[in-house]
TIVOLUM-105207 format. One record per residue (C-alpha): residue number from 0; y, z, x. Coordinates in nm, 2 decimals, decimal comma. Layout:
! residues N
<drenpa><k>NUM</k><Y>Y</Y><Z>Z</Z><X>X</X></drenpa>
...
! end
This chain:
! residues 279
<drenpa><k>0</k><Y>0,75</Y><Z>12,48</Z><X>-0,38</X></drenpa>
<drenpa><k>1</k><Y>0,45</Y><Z>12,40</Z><X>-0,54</X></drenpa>
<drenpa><k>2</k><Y>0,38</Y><Z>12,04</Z><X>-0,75</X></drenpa>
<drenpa><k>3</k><Y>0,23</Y><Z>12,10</Z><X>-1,11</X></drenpa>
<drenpa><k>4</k><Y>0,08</Y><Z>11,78</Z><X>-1,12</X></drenpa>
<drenpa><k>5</k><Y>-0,12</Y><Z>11,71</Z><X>-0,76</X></drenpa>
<drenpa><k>6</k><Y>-0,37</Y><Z>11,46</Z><X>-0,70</X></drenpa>
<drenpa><k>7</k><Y>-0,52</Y><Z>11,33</Z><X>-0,37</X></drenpa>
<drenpa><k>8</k><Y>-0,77</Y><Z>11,07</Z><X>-0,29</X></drenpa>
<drenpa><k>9</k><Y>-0,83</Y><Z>11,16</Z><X>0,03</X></drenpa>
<drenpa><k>10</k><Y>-0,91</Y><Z>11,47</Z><X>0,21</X></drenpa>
<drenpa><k>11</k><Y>-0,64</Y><Z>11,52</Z><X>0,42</X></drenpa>
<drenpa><k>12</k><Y>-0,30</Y><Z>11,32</Z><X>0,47</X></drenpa>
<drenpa><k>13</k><Y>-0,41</Y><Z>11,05</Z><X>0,66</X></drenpa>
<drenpa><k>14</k><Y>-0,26</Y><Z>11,01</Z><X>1,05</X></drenpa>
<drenpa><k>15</k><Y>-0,14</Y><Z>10,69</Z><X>0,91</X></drenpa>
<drenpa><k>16</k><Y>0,07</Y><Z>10,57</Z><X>0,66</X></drenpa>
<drenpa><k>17</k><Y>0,27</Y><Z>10,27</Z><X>0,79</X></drenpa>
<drenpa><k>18</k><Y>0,07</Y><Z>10,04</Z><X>0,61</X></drenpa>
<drenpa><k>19</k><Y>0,13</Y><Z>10,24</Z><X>0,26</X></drenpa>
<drenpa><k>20</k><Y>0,41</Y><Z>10,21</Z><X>0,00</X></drenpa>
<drenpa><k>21</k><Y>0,59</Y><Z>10,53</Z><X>-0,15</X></drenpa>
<drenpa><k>22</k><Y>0,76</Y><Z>10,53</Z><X>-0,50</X></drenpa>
<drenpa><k>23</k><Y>0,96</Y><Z>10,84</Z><X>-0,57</X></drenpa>
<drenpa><k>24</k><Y>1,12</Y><Z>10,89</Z><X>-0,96</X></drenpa>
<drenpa><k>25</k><Y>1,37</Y><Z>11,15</Z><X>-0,94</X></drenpa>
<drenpa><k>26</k><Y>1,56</Y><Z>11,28</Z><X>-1,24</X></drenpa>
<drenpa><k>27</k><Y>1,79</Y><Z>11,61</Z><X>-1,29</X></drenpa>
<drenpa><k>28</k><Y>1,47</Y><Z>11,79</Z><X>-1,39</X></drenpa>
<drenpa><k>29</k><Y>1,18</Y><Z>11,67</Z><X>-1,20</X></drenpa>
<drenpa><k>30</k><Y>1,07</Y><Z>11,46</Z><X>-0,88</X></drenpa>
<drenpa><k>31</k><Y>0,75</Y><Z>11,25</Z><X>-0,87</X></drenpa>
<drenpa><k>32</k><Y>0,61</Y><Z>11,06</Z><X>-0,61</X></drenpa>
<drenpa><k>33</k><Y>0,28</Y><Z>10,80</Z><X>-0,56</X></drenpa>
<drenpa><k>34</k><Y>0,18</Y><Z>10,66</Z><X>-0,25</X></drenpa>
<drenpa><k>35</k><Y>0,01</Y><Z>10,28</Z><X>-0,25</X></drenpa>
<drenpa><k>36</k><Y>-0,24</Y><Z>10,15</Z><X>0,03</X></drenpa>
<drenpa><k>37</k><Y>-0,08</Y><Z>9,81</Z><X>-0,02</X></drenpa>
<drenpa><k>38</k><Y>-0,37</Y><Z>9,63</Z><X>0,11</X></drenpa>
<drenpa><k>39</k><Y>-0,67</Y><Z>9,82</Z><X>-0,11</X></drenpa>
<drenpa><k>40</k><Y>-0,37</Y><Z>9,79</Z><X>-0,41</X></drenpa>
<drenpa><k>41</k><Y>-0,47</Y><Z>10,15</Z><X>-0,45</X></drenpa>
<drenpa><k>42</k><Y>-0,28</Y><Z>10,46</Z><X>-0,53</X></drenpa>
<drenpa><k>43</k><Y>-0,37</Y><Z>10,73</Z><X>-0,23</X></drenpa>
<drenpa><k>44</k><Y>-0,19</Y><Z>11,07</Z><X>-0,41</X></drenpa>
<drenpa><k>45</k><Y>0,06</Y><Z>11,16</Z><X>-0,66</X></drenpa>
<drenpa><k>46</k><Y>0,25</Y><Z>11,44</Z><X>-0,74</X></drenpa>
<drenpa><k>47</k><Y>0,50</Y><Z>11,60</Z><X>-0,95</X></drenpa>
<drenpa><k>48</k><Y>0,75</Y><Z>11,87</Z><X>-0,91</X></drenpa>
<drenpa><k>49</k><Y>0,97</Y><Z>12,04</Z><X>-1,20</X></drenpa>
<drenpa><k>50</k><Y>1,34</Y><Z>12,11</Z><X>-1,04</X></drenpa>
<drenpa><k>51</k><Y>1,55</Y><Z>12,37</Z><X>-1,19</X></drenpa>
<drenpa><k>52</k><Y>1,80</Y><Z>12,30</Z><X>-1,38</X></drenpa>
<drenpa><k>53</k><Y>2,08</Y><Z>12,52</Z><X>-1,18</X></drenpa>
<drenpa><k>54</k><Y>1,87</Y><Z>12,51</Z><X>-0,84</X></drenpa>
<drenpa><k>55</k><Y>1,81</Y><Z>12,11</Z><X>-0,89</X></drenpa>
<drenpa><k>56</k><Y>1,91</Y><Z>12,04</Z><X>-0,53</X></drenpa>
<drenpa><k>57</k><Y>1,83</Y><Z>12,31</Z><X>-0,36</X></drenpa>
<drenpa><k>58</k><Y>1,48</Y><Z>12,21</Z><X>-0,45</X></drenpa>
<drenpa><k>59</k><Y>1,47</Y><Z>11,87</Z><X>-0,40</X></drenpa>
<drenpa><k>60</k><Y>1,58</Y><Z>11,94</Z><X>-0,07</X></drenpa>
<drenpa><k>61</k><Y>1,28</Y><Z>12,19</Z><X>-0,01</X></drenpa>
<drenpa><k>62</k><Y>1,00</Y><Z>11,89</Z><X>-0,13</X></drenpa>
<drenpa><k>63</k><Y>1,21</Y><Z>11,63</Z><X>0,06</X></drenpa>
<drenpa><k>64</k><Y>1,19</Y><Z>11,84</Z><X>0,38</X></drenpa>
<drenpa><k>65</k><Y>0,85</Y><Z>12,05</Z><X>0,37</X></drenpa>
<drenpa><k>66</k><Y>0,62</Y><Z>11,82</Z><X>0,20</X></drenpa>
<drenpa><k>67</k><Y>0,34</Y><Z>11,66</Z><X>0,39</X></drenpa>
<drenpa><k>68</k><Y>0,35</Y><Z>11,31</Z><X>0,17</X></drenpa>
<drenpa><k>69</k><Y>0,73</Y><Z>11,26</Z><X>0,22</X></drenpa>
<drenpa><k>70</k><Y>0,78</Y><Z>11,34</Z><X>0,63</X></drenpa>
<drenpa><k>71</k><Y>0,56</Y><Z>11,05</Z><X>0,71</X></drenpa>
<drenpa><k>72</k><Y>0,62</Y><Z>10,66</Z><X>0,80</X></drenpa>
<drenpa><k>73</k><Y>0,61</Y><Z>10,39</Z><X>0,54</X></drenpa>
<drenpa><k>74</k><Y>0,58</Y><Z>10,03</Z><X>0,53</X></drenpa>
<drenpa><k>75</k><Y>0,84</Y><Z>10,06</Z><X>0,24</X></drenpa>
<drenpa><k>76</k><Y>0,97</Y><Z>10,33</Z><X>0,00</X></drenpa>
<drenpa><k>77</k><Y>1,11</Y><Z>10,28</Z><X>-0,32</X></drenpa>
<drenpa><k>78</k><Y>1,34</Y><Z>10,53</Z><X>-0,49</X></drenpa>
<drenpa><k>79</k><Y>1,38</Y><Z>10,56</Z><X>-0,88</X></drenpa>
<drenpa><k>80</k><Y>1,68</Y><Z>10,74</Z><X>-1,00</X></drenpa>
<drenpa><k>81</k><Y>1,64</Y><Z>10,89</Z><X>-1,35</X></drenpa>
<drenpa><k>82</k><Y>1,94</Y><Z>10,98</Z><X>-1,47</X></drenpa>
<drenpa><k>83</k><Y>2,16</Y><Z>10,92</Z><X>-1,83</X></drenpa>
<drenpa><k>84</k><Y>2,47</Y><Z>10,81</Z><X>-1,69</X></drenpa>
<drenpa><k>85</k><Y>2,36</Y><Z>10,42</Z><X>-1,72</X></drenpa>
<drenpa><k>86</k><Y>2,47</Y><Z>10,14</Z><X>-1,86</X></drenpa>
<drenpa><k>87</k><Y>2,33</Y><Z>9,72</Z><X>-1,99</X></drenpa>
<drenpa><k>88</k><Y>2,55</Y><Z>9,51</Z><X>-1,98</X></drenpa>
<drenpa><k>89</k><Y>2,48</Y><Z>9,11</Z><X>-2,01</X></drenpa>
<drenpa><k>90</k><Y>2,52</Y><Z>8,90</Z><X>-1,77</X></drenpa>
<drenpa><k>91</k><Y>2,83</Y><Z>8,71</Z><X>-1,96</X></drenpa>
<drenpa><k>92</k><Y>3,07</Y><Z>9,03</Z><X>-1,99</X></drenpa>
<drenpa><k>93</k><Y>2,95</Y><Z>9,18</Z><X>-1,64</X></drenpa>
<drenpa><k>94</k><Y>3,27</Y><Z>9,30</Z><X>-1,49</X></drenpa>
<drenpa><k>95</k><Y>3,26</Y><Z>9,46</Z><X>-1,19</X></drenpa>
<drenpa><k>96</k><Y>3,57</Y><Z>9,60</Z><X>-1,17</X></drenpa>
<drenpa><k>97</k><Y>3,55</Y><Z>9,76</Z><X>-1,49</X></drenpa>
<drenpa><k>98</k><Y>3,18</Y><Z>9,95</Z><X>-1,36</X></drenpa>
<drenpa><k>99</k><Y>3,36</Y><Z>10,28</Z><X>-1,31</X></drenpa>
<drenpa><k>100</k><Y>3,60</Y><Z>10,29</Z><X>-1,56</X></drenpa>
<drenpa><k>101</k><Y>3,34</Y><Z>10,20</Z><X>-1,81</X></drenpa>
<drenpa><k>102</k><Y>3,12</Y><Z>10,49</Z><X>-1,71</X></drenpa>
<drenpa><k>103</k><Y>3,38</Y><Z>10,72</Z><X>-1,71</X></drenpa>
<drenpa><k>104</k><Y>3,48</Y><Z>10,61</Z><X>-2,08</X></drenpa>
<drenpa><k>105</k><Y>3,11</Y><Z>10,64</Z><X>-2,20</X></drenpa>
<drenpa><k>106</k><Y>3,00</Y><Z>10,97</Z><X>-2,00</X></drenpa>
<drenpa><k>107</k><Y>3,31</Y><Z>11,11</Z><X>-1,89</X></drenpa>
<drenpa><k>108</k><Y>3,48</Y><Z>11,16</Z><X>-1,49</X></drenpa>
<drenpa><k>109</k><Y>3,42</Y><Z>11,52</Z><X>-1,45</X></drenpa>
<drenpa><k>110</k><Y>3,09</Y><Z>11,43</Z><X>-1,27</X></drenpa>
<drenpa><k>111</k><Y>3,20</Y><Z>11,14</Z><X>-1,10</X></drenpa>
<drenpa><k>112</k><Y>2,90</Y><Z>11,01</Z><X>-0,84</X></drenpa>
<drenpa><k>113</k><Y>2,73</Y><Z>10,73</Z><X>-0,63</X></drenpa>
<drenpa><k>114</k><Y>2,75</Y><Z>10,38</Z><X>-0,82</X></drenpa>
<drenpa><k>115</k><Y>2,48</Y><Z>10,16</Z><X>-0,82</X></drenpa>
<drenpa><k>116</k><Y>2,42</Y><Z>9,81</Z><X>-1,01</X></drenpa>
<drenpa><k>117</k><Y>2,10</Y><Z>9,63</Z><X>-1,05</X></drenpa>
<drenpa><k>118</k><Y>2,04</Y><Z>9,32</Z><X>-1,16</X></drenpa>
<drenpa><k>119</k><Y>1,80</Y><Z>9,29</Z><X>-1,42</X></drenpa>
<drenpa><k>120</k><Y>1,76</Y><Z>8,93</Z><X>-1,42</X></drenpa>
<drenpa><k>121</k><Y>1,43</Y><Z>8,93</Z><X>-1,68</X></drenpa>
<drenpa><k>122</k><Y>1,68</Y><Z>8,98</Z><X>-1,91</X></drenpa>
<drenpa><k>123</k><Y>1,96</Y><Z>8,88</Z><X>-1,82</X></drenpa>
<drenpa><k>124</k><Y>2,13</Y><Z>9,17</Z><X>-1,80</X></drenpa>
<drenpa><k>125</k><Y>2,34</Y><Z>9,41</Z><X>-1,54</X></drenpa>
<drenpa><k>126</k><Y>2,25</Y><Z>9,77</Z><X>-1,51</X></drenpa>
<drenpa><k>127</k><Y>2,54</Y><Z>9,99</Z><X>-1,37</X></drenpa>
<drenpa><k>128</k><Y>2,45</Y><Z>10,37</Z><X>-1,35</X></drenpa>
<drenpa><k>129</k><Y>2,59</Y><Z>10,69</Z><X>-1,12</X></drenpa>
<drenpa><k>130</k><Y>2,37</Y><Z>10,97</Z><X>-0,88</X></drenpa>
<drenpa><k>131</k><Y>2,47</Y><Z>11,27</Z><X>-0,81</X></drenpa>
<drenpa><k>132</k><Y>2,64</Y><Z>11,17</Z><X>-0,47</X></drenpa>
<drenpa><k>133</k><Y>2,46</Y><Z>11,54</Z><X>-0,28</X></drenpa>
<drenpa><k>134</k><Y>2,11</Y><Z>11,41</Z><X>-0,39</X></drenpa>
<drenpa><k>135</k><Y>2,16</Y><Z>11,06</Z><X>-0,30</X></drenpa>
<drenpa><k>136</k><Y>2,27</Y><Z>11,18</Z><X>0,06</X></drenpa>
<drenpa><k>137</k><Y>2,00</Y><Z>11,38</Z><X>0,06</X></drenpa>
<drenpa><k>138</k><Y>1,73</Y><Z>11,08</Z><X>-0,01</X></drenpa>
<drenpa><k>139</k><Y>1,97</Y><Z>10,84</Z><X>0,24</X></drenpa>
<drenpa><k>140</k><Y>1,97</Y><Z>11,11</Z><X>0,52</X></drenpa>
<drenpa><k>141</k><Y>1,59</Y><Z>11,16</Z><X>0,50</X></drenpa>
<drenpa><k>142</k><Y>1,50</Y><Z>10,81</Z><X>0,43</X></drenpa>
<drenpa><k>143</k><Y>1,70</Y><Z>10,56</Z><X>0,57</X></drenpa>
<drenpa><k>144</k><Y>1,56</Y><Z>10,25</Z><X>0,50</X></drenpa>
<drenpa><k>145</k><Y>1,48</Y><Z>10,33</Z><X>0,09</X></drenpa>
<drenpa><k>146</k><Y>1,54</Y><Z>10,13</Z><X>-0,14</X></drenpa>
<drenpa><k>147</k><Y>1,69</Y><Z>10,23</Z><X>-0,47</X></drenpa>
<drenpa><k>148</k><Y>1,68</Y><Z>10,12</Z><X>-0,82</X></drenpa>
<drenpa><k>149</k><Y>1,67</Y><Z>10,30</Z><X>-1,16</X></drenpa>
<drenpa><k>150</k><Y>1,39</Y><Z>10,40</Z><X>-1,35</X></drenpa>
<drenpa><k>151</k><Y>1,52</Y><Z>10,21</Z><X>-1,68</X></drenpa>
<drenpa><k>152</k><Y>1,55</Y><Z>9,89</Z><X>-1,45</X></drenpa>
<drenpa><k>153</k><Y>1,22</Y><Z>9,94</Z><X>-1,30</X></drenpa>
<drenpa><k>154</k><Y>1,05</Y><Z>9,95</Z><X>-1,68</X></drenpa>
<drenpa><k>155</k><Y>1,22</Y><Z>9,66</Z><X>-1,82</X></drenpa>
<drenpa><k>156</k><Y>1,11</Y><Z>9,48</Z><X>-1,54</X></drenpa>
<drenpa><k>157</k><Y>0,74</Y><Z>9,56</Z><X>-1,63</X></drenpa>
<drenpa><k>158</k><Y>0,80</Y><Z>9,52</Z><X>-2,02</X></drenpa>
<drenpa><k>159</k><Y>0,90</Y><Z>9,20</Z><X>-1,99</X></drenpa>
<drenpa><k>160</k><Y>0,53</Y><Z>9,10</Z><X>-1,90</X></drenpa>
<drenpa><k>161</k><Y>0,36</Y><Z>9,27</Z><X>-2,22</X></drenpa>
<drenpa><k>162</k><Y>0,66</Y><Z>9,23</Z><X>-2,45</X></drenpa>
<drenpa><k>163</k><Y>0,59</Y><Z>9,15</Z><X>-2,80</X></drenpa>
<drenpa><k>164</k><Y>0,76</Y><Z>8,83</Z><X>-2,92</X></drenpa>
<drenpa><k>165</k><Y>0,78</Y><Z>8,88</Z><X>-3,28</X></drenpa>
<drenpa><k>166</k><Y>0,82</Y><Z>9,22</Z><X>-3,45</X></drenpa>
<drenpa><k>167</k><Y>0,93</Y><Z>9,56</Z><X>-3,38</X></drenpa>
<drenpa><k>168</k><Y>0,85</Y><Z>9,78</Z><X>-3,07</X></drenpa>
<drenpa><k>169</k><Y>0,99</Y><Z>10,13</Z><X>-3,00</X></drenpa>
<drenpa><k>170</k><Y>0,87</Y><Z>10,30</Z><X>-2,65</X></drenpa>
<drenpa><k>171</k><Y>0,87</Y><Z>10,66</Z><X>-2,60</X></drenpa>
<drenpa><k>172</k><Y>0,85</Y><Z>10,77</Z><X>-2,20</X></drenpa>
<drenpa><k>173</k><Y>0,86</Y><Z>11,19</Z><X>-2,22</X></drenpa>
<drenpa><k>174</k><Y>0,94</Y><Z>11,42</Z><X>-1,94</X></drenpa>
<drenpa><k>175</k><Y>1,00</Y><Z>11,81</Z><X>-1,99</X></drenpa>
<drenpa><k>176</k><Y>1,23</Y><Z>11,82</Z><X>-2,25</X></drenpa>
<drenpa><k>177</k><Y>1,38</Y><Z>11,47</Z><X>-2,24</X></drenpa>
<drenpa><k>178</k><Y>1,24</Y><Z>11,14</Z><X>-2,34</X></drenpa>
<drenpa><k>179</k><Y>1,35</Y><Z>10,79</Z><X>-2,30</X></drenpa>
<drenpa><k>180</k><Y>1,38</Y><Z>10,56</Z><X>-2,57</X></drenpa>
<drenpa><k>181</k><Y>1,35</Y><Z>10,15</Z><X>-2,60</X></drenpa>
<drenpa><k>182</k><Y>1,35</Y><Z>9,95</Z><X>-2,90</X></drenpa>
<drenpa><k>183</k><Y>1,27</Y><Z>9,61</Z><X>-2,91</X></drenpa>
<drenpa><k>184</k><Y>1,32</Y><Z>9,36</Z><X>-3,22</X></drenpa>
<drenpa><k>185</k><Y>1,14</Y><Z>9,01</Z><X>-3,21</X></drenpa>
<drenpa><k>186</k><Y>1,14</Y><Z>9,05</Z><X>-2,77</X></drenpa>
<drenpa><k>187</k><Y>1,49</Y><Z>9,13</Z><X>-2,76</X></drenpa>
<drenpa><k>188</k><Y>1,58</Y><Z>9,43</Z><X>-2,61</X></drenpa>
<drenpa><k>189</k><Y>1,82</Y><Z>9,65</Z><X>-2,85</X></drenpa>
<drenpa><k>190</k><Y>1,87</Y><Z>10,02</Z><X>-2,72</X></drenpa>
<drenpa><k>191</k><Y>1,75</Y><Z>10,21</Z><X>-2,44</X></drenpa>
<drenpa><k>192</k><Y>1,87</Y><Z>10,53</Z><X>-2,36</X></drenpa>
<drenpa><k>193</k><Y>1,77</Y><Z>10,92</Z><X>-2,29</X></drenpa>
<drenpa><k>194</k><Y>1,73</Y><Z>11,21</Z><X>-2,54</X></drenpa>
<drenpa><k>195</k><Y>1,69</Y><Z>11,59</Z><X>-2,47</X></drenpa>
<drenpa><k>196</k><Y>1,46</Y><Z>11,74</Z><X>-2,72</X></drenpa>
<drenpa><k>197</k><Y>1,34</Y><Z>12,11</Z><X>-2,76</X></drenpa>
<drenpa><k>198</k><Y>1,09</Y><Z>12,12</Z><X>-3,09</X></drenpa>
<drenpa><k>199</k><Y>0,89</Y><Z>11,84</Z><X>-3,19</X></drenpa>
<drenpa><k>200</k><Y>1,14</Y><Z>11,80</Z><X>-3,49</X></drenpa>
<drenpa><k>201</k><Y>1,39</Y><Z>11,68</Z><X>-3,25</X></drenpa>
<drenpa><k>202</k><Y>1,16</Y><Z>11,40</Z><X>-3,11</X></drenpa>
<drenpa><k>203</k><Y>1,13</Y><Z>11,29</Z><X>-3,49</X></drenpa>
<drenpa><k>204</k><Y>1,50</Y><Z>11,31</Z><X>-3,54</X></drenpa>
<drenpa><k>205</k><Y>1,54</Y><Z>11,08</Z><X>-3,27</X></drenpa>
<drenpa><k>206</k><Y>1,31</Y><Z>10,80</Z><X>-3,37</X></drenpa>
<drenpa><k>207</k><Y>1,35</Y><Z>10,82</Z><X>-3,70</X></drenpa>
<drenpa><k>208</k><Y>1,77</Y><Z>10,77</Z><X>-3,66</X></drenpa>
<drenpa><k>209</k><Y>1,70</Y><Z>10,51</Z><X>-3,42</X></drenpa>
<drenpa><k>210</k><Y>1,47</Y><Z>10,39</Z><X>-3,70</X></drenpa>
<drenpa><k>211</k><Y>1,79</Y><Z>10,36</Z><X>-3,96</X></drenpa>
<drenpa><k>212</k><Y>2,05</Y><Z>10,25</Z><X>-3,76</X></drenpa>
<drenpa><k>213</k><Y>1,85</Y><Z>9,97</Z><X>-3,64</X></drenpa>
<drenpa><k>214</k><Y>1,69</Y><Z>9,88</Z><X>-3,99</X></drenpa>
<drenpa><k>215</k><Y>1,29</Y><Z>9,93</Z><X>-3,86</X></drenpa>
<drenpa><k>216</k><Y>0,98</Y><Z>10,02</Z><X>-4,07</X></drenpa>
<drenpa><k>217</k><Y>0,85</Y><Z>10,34</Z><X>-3,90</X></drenpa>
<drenpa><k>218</k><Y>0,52</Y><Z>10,25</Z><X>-4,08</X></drenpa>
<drenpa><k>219</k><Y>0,55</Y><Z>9,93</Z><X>-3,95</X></drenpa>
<drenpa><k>220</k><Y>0,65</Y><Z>9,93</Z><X>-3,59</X></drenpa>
<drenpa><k>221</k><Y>0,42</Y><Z>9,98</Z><X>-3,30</X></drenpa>
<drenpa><k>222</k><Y>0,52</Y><Z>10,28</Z><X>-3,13</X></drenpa>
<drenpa><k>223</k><Y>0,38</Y><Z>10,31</Z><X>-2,73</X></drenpa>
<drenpa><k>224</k><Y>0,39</Y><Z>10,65</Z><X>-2,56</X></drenpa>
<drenpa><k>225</k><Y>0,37</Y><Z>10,73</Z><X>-2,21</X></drenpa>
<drenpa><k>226</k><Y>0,46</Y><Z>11,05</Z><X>-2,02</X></drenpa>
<drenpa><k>227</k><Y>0,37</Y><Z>11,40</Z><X>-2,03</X></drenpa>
<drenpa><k>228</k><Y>0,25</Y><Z>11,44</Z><X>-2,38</X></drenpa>
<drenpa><k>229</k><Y>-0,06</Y><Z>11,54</Z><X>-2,53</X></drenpa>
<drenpa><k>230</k><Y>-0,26</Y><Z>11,34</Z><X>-2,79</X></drenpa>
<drenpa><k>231</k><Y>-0,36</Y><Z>11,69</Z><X>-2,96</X></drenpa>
<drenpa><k>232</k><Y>-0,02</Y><Z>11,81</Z><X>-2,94</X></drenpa>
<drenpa><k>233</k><Y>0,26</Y><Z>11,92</Z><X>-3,18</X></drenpa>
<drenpa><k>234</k><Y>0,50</Y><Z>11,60</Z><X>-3,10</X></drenpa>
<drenpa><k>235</k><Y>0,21</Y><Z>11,39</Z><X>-3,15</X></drenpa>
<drenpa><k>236</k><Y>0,08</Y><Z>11,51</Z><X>-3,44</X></drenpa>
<drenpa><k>237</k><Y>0,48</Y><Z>11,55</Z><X>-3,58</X></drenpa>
<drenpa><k>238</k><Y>0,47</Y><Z>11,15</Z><X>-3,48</X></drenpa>
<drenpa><k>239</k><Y>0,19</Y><Z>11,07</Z><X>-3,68</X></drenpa>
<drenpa><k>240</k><Y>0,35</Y><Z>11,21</Z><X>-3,99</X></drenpa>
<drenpa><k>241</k><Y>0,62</Y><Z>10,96</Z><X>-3,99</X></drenpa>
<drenpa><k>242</k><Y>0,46</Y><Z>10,65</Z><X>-3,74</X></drenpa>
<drenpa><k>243</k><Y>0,15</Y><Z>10,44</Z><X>-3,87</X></drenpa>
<drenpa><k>244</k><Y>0,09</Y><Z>10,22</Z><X>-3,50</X></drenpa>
<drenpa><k>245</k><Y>0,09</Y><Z>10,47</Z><X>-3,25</X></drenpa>
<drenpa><k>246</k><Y>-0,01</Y><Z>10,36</Z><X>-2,90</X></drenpa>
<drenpa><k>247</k><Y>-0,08</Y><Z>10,48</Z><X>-2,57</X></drenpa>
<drenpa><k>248</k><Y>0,04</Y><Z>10,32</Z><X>-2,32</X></drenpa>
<drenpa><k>249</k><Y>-0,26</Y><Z>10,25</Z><X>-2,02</X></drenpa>
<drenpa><k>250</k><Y>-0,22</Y><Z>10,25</Z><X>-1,64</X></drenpa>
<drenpa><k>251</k><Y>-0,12</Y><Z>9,87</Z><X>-1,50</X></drenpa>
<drenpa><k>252</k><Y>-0,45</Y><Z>9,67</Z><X>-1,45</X></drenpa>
<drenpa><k>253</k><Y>-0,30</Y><Z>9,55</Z><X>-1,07</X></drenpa>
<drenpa><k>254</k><Y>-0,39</Y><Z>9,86</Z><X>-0,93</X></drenpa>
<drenpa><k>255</k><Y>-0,73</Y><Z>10,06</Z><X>-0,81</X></drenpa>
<drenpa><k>256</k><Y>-0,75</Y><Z>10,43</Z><X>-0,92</X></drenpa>
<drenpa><k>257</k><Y>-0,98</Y><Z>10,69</Z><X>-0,77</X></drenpa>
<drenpa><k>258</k><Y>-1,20</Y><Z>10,93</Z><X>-1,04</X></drenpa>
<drenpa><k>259</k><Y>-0,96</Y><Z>11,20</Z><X>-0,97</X></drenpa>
<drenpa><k>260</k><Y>-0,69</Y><Z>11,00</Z><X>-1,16</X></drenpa>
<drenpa><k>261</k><Y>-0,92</Y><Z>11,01</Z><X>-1,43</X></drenpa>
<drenpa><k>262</k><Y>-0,89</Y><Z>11,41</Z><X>-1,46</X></drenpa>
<drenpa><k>263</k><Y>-0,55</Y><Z>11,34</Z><X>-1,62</X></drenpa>
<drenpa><k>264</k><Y>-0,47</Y><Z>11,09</Z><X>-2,01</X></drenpa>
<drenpa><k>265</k><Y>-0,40</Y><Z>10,78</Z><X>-1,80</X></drenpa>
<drenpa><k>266</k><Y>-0,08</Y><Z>10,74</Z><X>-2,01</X></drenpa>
<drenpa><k>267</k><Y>0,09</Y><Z>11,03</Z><X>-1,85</X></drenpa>
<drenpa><k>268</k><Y>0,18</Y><Z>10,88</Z><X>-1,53</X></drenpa>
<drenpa><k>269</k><Y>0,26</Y><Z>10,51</Z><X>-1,59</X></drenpa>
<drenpa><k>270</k><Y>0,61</Y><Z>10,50</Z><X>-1,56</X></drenpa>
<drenpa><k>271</k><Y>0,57</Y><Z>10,58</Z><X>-1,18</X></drenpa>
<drenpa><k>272</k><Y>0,30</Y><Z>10,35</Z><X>-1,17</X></drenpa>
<drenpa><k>273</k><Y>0,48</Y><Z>10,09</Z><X>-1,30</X></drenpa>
<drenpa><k>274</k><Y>0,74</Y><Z>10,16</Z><X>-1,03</X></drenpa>
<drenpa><k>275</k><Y>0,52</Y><Z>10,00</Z><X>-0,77</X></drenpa>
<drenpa><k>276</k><Y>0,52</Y><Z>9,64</Z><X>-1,00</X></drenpa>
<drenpa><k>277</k><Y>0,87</Y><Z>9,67</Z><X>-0,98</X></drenpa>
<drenpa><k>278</k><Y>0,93</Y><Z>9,54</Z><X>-0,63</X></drenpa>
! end
């Protein structure tokens, strides 16, 4: 299976890898990976892989097994999971014994799957999502010693560094057909959550009503988009329409990138980026 997105600093795969991090973001419809020489803070490859939406696991499996990047040895290796079923609550009306029946009253049981929590402790808050429980084997069998954690946790995390303190923020993050939304009102976190979209009209849609429920200026707050969209596209230029300070987001500062990283926007990969600030 080929990657759509494929960049490589160096030549080959190196021999040698133990002394390198790996961050992998899977979601339903895609995988993305990076791999960090930890000790030159410098990102060595990435790539990215769009999975089928009735073949998902099949083709996981495939990149999981045949990949160069993902059969060698790590120092550490960090999984994202990107998937809707995911819930904040705050610290003060964490429950654990209510994690499951809460998720089944907010996404339904007929999909029932692994539960995870983390502890998102910038903001005081518990997040409690479910995997699939056949892709989480798969990432446990072949990677024993991962870590795992969940893309909204892993962004928060970061945010809480370059939050703004007084106004209104929203925060767009697109992926093939889905996006995932954050608001933020005077620092404080108000929604985050995940959107399927098809037409640029639907991207609208879901700012603007996020927008009204929320009481925000769309001409007022600052809007930062990462992800795979283009500047010159029709979601952007549907944005501007509505959306007066547009941003794109830029890689993290903390890390070196090779000139072959620059043959990309440097907003459409941050999100795994910012997975390596994360832990």
């Amino acid at each position: 299976m080929s990657a759509v997105y494929q960049i490589q600093v160096p030549a080959t795969v190196p021999e040698d890898t133990t002394g390198c991090h790996l961050y992998i973001d899977i979601g339903a419809d895609h995988l993305t990976f990076v791999v960090l020489n930890t000790a030159e803070r410098e990102f060595l490859a990435l790539q990215q892989f769009n999975l089928e939406k009735y073949n998902a696991l099949t083709h996981c499996r495939e990149v999981v097994s045949h990949n160069e990047w993902l059969n060698k040895s790590y120092d550490r290796t960090i999984i994202a999971y990107n998937f809707s079923d995911s819930i904040l609550v705050p610290e003060k009306f964490y429950m654990p014994a209510i994690n499951e029946p809460s998720l089944s009253l907010v996404y339904g049981d007929m999909n029932k799957g692994k539960q995870f929590v983390d502890h998102v402790a910038e903001w005081e808050l518990y997040h409690i999502y479910r995997v699939p429980e056949v892709l989480h084997n798969i990432f446990t069998a072949h990677f024993p010693s991962a870590e795992f954690v969940h893309s909204y946790s892993c962004f928060l995390k970061t945010k809480k560094q370059s939050i703004h303190e007084t106004g209104d923020e929203l925060n767009a993050v697109f992926y093939n057909n889905k996006l995932i939304i954050s608001l933020f009102k005077d620092g404080n976190l108000q929604l985050m959550r995940s959107f399927e979209y098809e037409t640029s009209e639907d991207v609208a849609y879901h700012l603007l009503n996020i927008c009204r429920r929320f009481d925000v200026d769309c001409e007022k707050v600052i809007l930062v988009i990462s992800g795979l969209i283009d500047d010159h596209s029709a979601v952007y230029a549907e944005l501007q329409k509505y959306f007066l300070l547009l941003q794109l987001d830029q890689r993290p500062v903390d890390f070196k990138y090779s000139e072959v990283f620059d043959e990309y926007p440097p907003h459409f990969f941050t999100s795994i980026f910012n997975a390596a600030l994360c832990g």
